[in-house]
N, C-alpha and C positions, 0 to 999 in steps of 0.2 A: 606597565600594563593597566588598564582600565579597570576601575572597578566600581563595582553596581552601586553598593553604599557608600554616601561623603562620612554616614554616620548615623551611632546606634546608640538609642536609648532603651534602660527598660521603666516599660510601665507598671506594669504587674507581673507579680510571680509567687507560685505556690512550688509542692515538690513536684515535681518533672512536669511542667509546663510556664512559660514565660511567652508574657506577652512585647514585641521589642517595636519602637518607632523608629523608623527613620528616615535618612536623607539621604537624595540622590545632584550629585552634580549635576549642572546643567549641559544639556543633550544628552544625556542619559534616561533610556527609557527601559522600562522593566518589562518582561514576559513572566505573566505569572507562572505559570506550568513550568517555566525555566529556571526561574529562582524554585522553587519549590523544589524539583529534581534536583538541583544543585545540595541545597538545605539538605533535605532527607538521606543525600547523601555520605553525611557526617555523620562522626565515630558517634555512637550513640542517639541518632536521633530517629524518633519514632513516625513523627511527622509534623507536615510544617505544613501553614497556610499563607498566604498575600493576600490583603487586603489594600487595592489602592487606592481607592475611593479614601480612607480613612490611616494611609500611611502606616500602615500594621502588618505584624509578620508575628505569625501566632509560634510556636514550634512546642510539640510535646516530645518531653526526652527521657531516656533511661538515668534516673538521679544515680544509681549505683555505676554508670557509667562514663557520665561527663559531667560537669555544671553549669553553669548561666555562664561565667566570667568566660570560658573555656571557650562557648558558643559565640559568647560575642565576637571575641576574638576570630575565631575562624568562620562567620560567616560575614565578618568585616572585611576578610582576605580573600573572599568569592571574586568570581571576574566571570566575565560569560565565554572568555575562551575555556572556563576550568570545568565548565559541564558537561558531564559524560555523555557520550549519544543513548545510553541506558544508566539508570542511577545501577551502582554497585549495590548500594545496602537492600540488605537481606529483606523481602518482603515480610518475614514471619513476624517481626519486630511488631507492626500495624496490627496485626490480627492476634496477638500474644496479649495486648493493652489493651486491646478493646475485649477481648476474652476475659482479663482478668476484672472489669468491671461488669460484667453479665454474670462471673462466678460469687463476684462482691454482694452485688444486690439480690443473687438466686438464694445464695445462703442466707440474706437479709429477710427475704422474702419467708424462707422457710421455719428461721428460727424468730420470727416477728410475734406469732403464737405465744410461745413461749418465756420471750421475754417480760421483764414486769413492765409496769404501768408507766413508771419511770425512765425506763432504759429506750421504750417503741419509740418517743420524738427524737431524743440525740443521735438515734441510729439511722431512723427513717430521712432525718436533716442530711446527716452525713455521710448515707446514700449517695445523695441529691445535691451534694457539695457540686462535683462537676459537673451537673446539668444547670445547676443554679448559674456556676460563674460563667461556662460560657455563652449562658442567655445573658448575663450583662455584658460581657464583652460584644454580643449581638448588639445589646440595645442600642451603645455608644456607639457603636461605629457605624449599624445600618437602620436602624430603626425596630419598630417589628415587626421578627420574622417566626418563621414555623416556630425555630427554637424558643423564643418569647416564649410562644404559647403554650410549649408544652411543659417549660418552667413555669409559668404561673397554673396550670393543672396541679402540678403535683405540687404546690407551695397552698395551693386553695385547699387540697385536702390534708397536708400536713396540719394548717392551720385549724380546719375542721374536727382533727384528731381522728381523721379517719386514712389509720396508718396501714390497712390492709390496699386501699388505692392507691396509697404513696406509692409501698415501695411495691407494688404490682403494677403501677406506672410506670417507673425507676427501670424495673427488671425487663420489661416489653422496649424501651426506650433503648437500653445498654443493644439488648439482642437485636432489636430491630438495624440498629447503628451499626451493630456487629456484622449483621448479616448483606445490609445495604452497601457498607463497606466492601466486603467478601466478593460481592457480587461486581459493581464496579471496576475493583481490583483485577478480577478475574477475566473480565473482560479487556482490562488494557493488557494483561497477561497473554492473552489468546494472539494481542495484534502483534505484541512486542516478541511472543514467540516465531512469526517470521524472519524476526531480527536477529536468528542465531548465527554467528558467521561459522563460514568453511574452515574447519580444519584441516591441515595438514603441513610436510613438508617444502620446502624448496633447494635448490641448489642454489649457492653461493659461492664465488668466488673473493677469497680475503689472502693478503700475502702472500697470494699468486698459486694456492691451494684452495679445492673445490673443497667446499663442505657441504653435509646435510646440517640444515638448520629448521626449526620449527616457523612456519608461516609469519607468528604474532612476532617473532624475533626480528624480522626484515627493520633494517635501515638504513634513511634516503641516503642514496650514495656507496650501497651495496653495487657489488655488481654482480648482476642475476643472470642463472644459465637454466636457457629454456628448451629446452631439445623436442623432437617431433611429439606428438600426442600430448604434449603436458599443456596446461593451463596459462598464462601469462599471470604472474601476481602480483605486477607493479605496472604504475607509468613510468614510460620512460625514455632513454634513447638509446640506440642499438651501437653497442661499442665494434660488434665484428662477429661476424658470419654471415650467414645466408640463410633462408629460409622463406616459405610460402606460410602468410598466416590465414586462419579463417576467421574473420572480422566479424559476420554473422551477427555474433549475439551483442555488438556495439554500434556496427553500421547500418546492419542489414543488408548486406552484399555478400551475395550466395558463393561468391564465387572467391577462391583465397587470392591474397594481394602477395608480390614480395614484397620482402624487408631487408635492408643490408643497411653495413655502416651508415649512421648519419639519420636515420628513419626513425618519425617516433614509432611508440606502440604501445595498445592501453590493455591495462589489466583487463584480465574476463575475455580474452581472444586466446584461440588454442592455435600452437603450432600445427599443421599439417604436417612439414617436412622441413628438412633442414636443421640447425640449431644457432641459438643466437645466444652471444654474451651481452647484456642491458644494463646500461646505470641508470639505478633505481632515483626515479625522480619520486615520487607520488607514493607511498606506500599505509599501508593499512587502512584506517576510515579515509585518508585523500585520496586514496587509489579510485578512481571510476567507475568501477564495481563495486567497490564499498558504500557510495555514494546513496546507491537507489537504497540501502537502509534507511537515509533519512526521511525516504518518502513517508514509513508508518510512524517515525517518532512523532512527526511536525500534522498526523492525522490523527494524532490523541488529542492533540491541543485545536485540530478543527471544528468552528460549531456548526451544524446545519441550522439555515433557516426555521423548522419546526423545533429543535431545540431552543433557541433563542427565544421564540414565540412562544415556549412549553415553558420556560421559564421567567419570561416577563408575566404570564398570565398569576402561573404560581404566586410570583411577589403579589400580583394585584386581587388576588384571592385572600391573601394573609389580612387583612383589613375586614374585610368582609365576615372573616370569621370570629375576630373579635368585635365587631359591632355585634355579630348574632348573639355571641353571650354577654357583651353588655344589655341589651335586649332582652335578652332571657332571664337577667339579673331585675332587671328593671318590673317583670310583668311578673313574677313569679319567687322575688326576695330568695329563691333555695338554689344556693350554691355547690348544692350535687351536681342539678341539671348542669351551673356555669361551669363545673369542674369535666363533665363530661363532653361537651360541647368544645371546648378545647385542647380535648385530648384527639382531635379529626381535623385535619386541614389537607389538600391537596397537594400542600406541596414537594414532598420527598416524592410521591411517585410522577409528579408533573416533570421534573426535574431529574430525575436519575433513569427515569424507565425510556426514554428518549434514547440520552447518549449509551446506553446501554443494549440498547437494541441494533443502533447505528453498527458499534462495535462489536458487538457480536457478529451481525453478519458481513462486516469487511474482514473478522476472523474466518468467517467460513467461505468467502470470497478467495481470500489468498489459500488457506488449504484446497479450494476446486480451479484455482490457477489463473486467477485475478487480484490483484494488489490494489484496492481502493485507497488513494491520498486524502480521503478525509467524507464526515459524512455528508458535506454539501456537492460531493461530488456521485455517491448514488440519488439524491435527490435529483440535482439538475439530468443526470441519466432519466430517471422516471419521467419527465417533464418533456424530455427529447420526442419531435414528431418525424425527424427529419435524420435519416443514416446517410454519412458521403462518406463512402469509401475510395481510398486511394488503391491500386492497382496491383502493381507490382511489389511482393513480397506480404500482400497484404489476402488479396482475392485471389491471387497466385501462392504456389507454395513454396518459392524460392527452390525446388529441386530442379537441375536442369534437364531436359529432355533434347533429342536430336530433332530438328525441325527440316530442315535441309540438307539436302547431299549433293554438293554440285560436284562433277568433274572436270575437268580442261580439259583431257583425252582422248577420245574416242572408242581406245582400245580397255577403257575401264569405265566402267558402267557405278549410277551411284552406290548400290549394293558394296561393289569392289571396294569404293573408297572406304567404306563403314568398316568393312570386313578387314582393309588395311590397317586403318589406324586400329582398330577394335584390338589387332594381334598384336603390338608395340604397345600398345594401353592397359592390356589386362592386372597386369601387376604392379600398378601405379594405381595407387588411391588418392589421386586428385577430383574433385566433383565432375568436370569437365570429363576425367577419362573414364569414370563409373556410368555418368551419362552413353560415352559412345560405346560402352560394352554392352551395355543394360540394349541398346540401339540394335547390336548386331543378334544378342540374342533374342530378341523379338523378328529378325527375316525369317522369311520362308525357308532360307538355304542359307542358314550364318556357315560363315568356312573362315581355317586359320591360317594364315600365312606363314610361312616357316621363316626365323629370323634367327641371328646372328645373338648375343647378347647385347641387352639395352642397355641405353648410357641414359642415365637420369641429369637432365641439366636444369637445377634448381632453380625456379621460378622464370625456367625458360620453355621447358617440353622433354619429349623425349627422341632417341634418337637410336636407330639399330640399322644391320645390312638383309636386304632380303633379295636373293639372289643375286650374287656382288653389288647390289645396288644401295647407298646409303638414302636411309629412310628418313625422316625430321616430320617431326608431330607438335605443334604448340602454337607459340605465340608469333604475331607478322615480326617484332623483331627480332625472332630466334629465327625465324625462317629467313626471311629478308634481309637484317641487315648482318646477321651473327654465320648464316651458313650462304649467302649473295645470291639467293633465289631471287629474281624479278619478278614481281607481281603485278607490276604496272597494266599489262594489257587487260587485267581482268578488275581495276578500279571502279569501273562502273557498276561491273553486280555487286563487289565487294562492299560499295556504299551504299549501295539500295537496302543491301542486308542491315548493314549497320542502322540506316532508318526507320526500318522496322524492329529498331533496338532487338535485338539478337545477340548474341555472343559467340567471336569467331575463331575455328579452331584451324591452323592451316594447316596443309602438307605437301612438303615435298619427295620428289624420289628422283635420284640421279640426278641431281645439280637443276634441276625442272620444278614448276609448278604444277601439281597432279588437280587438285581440287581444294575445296574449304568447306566443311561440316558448322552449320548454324545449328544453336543451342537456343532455346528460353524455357523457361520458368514454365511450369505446368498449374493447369487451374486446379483451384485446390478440389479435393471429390466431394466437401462435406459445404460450401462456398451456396449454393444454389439451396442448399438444405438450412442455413442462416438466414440468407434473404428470406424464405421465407416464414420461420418461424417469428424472427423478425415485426412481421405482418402480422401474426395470433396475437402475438405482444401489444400490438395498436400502434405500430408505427406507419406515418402513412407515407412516406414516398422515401425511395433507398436510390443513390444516386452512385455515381464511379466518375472518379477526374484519373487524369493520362496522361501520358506523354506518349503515349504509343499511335497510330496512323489511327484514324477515322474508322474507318471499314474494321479491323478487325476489333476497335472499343468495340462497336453496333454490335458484334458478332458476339461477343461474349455480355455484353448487355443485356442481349436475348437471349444468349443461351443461362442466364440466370435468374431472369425476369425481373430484371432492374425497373425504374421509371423515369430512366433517364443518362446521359452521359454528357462529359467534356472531356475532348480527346486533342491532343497534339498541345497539352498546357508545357506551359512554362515552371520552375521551381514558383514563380512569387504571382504566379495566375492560381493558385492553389486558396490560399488565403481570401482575396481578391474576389474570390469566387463563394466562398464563404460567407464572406460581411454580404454581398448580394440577398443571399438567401436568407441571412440573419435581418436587411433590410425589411424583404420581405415579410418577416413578421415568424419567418421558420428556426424552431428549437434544434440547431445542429449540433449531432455526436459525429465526429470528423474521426473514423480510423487509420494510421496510418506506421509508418514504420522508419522513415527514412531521417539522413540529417534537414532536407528540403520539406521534411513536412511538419517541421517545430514551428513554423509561423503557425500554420493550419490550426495544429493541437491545440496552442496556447490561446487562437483566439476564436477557437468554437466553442458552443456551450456549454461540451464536455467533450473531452480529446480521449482518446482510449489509443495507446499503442501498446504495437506488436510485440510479440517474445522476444524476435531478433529483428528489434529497429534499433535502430542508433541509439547510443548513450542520452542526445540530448533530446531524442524524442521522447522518452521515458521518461526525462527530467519535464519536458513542456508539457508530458499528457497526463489530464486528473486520475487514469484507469490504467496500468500499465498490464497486460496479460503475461503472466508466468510459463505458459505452453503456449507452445507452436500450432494454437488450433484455434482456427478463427469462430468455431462453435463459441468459445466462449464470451464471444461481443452479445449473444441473443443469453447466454445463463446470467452474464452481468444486466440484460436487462430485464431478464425476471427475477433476478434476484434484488434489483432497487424499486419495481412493482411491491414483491412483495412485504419486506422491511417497510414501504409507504404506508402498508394495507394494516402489515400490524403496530403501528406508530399509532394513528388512527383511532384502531380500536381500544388499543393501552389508554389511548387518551380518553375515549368515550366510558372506558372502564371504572378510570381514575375518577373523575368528574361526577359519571352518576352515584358510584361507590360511596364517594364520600358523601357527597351530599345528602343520601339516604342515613346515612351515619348520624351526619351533623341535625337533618331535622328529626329522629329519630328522639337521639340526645337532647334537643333543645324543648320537644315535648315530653320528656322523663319518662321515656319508654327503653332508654340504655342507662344504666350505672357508668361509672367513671371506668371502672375495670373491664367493663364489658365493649364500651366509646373502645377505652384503648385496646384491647383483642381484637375488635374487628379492623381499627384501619390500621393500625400496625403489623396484622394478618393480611389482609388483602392488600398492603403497600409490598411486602416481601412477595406472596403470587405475583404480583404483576411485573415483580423487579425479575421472577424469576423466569416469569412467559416470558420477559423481554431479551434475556438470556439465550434460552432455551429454544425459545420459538422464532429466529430472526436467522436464515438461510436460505438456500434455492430451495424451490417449490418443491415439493415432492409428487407430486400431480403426475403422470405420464404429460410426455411433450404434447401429444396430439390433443390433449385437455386442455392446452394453452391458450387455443385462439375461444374455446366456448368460455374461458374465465376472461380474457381483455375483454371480451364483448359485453361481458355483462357489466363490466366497469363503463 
């Protein structure tokens, strides 16, 4: 097996911290965030950094826990199959060490008074031990950064013997780090709290006896028993039985498929009926359904554009602030002002109030039933001028409704036919026969046909006598080819139906073809109420692609108040059609649901799919929606409005903030104590506006379109 390290040196090392170099084979490339989770994840370690500009792997650890050799050793046997989709080790670890250096320097702080004359520098120094070395380990490796500065602050006044700013520097540093940490933390917390898996049982069959076994116990090569209503919790393939599955929440196909011997079947699909025995191919995080966790892990480690930009800027600020107190040094020889003037730079809140805001509201994205993949992907939402939605299962609500009632008969009018099947269907909970009930009870004059007992023929229809007459309800080849009804005379309407994609229910009665009941997909009620909030939000044109006939796209185009359609597309006219508008110079958010609309997702601006689209539309879309409610394409895009709005101001906060600070300081209008209270004060507000204040609007909806407009 592969592994990260060819080899590990160490460079430095005190107690519980070591700094290690090393080598990587070649073709081997490192993901910081993935060595780091892997690192942290070991017995005793508190935390770990990569550096690979400068070949360095920082790690602070529990000395009463593990030790350097220990370390080495097991983080030379790292491989990147061996990293958790979530690190194990215990968060409290991080916030216990940074706690105990806030408690270090508080009590420093307090008994500094006190102390004699003698004792204030070796205490005040050794405070400032760990801020000192890893401003050298800064210097070495990156030049200088915040950290620099803030070590050569408190070393200017140690030097000075003015040990009430040391370690009141010390102490605001410790807590500020504490708390910037806390805050950070808490925020990957919020996203990774999506990440909790389902618990529960499964049935298993081992040794030719069925058990109950715990979910996480499942392995590949079990063989799993799924009976009606339960869950699928593996990939796999069907060893034997029968059953209707409802695919729904992996295809997006309203309608349940069979399954028998030989069929695959993916986790996260529910039986409807029937039961099946499955060898477990795929089980746990492989499973299909487990899958879409990695969407939040691999959206902690994504940057957005304005982070990256908030962070380059930072670096190039750090410069800047140390020419001002060389400057300051230079015009005015008092190394108060220099001391103060260095205790201010922008870069922890440039830098952290950013990805902290992102993540925040993609926490509170997935708690209102949107799963954001990362924060470049509410950005490019914000940016979107242009909605193409796809049709069915998207602007539809995938519940089926009766559309048509033909008869063949004469002596049964279409009402009959509904009122027929209606009375064989009642007690079948197939989508198809809820539809035709739901059908009869909306007539003027619904009536029940009196029938013999129903014969359930699994993933075929159903079947009873009504007045010695055998009845058959389902599918053309339970009808046609399983009970020899001929349909042939009635091919014609039977394909017209089918081209206006519809869904066909047939039936027979007395060895005859009576009629065919057409199904589809109902608009959704809340669909027309999207479009247009949509438009408050500052979207300017919302489009719909189809495969469905010309005449009826127009018809629901208008009746939603679209700006547009393409009707009678093809799977790969979808995409195709896309890049068109993308040519054009238009910011495409493409929704959509299906296995045919992964082109689409993956290569619009930003792809947003449905609740119950396909596995790998979720896998190609940057927004995947957690509820069945197309409202939430218009909350995901006031909710990347808003995060833009307060990105923004955090920035404009940060910038003037400090800067008031630093020239403040630099005219000896702030003490050194005073420098560091305010921006190590106003760095924690703004980390904790960024927190705090980063979700859906709170505005009534109808306030929506007066707030885009003033943008």
């Amino acid at each position: 097996m592969a592994r990260w390290f060819a080899s590990l040196d160490v460079v430095h090392q005190v107690r519980g911290r070591v700094r290690l170099r090393y080598r990587c084979d070649a073709g081997v490339r490192l993901q910081a965030r993935a060595v780091q989770r892997a690192v942290e994840g070991l017995h005793g370690v508190r935390r770990a950094r990569l550096n690979p500009q400068a070949r360095a792997l920082i790690i602070e650890f529990a000395a009463d826990r593990t030790g350097v050799e220990q370390l080495v050793a097991a983080v030379s046997a790292l491989s990147p199959a061996a990293v958790p989709a979530i690190a194990p080790k215990p968060l409290a670890d991080g916030d216990a060490a940074r706690l105990g250096a806030v408690a270090l320097s508080a009590a420093n702080l307090l008994a500094g008074r006190a102390l004699g004359a003698g004792l204030q520098a070796p205490m005040a120094l050794g405070v400032a031990v760990p801020l000192l070395g890893e401003a050298v380990d800064d210097f070495l490796q990156q030049g200088v950064t915040s950290h620099v500065l803030e070590a050569l602050a408190v070393a200017i006044s140690i030097g000075r013997r003015d040990y009430l700013a040391a370690n009141t520097t010390s102490f605001l540093l410790a807590l500020g780090e504490y708390l910037e940490y806390s805050i950070q933390r808490r925020s990957d917390d919020l996203l990774k709290h999506l990440l909790e898996p389902a618990s529960g049982e499964v049935w298993v069959e081992r040794g030719g006896v069925e058990a109950l076994v715990d979910a996480a116990e499942l392995r590949m090569g079990d063989t799993v028993i799924a009976a009606a209503g339960t869950v699928v919790p593996v990939d796999g393939t069907v060893l034997g039985g029968e059953a209707m599955v409802n695919e729904a929440t992996m295809t997006g196909e309203s309608v349940p498929v069979a399954r028998r011997r030989g069929d695959r079947v993916l986790s996260g699909t529910v039986v409807a009926e029937g039961r099946l025995r499955i060898y477990a191919e795929h089980v746990g995080a492989q499973a299909a359904a487990a899958r879409i966790a990695d969407f939040v892990e691999r959206s902690l480690a994504a940057k957005s554009r304005t982070q990256l930009e908030a962070s380059r800027m930072a670096d190039r600020l750090v410069p800047m602030v140390l020419g001002l107190a060389v400057g300051t040094w230079a015009l005015t020889r008092d190394w108060r002002r220099v001391a103060a003037v260095l205790q201010a730079d922008y870069s922890c809140a440039l830098k952290l109030s950013t990805p902290v805001a992102f993540k925040a509201a993609m926490y509170r994205a997935g708690r209102a039933g949107m799963l954001v993949k990362g924060a470049d992907a509410l950005e490019r939402l914000a940016e979107a001028d242009t909605f193409v939605f796809d049709k069915t299962g998207t602007l539809t609500s995938g519940h089926l409704e009766v559309t048509d009632s033909v008869a063949f008969r004469p002596d049964f009018s279409s009402a009959d036919l509904i009122n027929l099947a209606a009375s064989v269907e009642e007690h079948y909970f197939h989508p198809l026969a809820l539809a035709v009930v739901e059908a009869s009870r909306r007539l003027d004059k619904p009536r029940h046909f009196d029938h013999k007992e129903v014969e359930f023929i699994v993933a075929h229809g159903v079947a009873s006598v009504i007045d010695g007459k055998r009845i058959v309800v389902g599918s053309r080849h339970f009808v046609e080819d399983d009970e020899g009804i001929d349909l042939a005379a009635h091919g014609a309407l039977i394909e017209r139906l089918h081209e206006e994609g519809k869904t066909l229910l047939y039936i027979g009665f007395g060895g005859e073809p009576l009629g065919v009941l057409a199904l589809r997909d109902s608009l959704r009620g809340n669909s027309a109420d999207t479009v247009h909030r949509l438009r408050r939000l500052g979207v300017k044109r919302v489009l719909m692609l189809t495969g469905d006939h010309p005449a009826r796209a127009a018809a629901m185009a208008g009746a939603l108040g679209l700006d547009g359609f393409h009707a009678g597309l093809l799977p790969h006219d979808k995409a195709r059609l896309l890049q068109e508008l993308a040519d054009d110079g238009a910011q495409v958010a493409f929704i959509g649901d299906g296995v045919n609309d992964a082109p689409a997702l993956s290569g619009a601006h930003v792809g947003i799919s449905m609740h119950q689209g396909a596995d790998i539309a979720r896998l190609a879309s940057d927004i995947a929606l957690l509820e069945d409610d197309i409202a939430r394409v218009a909350d995901a895009r006031a909710l990347a409005l808003a995060t833009g709005r307060l990105v923004k101001s955090n920035f404009r906060l940060t910038v003037g903030l400090n800067t008031a600070i630093l020239s403040a300081a630099a005219l000896g209008l702030l003490s050194p104590v005073s420098a560091s209270l305010l921006h190590n004060g106003s760095t924690i507000a703004i980390l904790l506006r960024a927190l705090l204040g980063a979700g859906l609007p709170r505005a009534p909806r109808g306030n929506e379109g007066r707030a885009a407009g003033r943008r």
